[in-house]
Each structure stands twice: as C-alpha cells, then as structure tokens.
N, C-alpha and C positions, 0 to 999 in steps of 0.2 A: 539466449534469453529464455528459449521452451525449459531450461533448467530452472531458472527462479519462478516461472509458475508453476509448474510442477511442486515446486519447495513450497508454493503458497498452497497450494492444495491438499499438502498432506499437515497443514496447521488443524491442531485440534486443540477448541478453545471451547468455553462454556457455551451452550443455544444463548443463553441472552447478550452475551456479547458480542455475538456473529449478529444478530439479530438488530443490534441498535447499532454497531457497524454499518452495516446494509444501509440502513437508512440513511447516517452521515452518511455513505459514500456516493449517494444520488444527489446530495448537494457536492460536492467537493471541488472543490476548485485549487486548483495544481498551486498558482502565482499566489496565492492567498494561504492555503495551509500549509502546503508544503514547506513553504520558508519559515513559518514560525515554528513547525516542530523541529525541522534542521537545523535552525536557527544563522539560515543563512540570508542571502537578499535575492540574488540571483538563482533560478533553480535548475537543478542539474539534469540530464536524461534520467529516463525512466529506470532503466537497469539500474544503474549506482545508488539512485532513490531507493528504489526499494530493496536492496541491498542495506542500507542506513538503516531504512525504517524496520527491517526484519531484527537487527541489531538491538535497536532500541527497543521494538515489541517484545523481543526475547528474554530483556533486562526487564522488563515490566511483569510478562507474567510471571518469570520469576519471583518477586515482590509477591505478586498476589499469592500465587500456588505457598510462599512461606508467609501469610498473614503479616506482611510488614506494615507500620503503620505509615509507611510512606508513601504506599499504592495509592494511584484516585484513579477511580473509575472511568470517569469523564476524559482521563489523559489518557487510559488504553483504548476506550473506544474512538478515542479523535486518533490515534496512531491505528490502529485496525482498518477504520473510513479510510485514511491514506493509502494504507497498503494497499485497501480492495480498489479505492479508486485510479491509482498507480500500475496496478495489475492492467486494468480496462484499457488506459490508454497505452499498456505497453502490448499487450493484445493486437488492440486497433492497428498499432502504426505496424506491427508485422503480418498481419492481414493484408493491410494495403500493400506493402512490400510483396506482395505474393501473389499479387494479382497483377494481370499484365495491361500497361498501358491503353488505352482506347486508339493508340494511333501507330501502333504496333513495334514501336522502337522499346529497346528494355530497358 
C-alpha cells in the first residue's frame, strides 16, 4: 500500500486544484462520495479505491491538460477530495497496523 501513496505523491496537478481539493477532502465521507463516483453501493477498501480513483483522475486530467469540452471542474476536484481523503484513511488504518497492541499480544 506505501506504493500507492507514494504514486499519490508524485501527482502533479494545478495549485488551485490541489487547493480546493484539500478542502473537499476535510469533509469527505467514504459511504457517501465514494460510491457515487464509483458508482457503486457498497464501498470497497481503501487500496482498490484509490487504485479506481487514480484511474478515473488520470482520465480527467487528461480532458483538461487537452482542453476537452467535457472536462468540469467541479468532477475533478470531487475525484481529487476522494483520492486525498482515501489516501488519509489508507494512512491511518496502516499506522494503527503498526503499532503494537496495549495488552501486548500482536
């Protein structure tokens, strides 16, 4: 999984898009966006998400980077908020993974 952040890390996208990202990605809620941009019901782990969503981002900035008229704004930075928020709790849960127990069993 240190490989897909890693891959999130070396994304290079406009300042303002990183920037209104960021913001979505302080509200983001997993059960709520995640499924409407996957267009799924049930949401999948973290890794495979963002695995999707790097998919889809990569098909979008494409659009932009070629001035397509099909680009919105508003659908790359809600796909961005995902990734970053995606990233966070894919973070989080191998942090705790990483940390030992309070009752000393592993």
């Amino acid at each position: 999984m240190q490989d897909i952040l890693s891959l999130l890390s070396s994304l290079r996208r406009p300042r303002l898009l990183i920037r209104a990202a960021r913001i979505g990605a302080d509200d983001y809620r997993r059960e709520h966006h995640l499924s409407r941009i996957l267009g799924i019901e049930t949401p999948i782990r973290s890794g495979p998400a963002l695995m999707q969503l790097l998919e889809i981002e990569d098909a979008m900035n494409g659009r932009r980077r070629a001035a397509d008229g099909a680009y919105s704004v508003a659908r790359h930075v809600e796909v961005l908020a995902a990734l970053m928020g995606e990233a966070r709790l894919l973070a989080a849960s191998s942090a705790g993974r990483a940390e030992p127990s309070r009752d000393g069993a592993v």
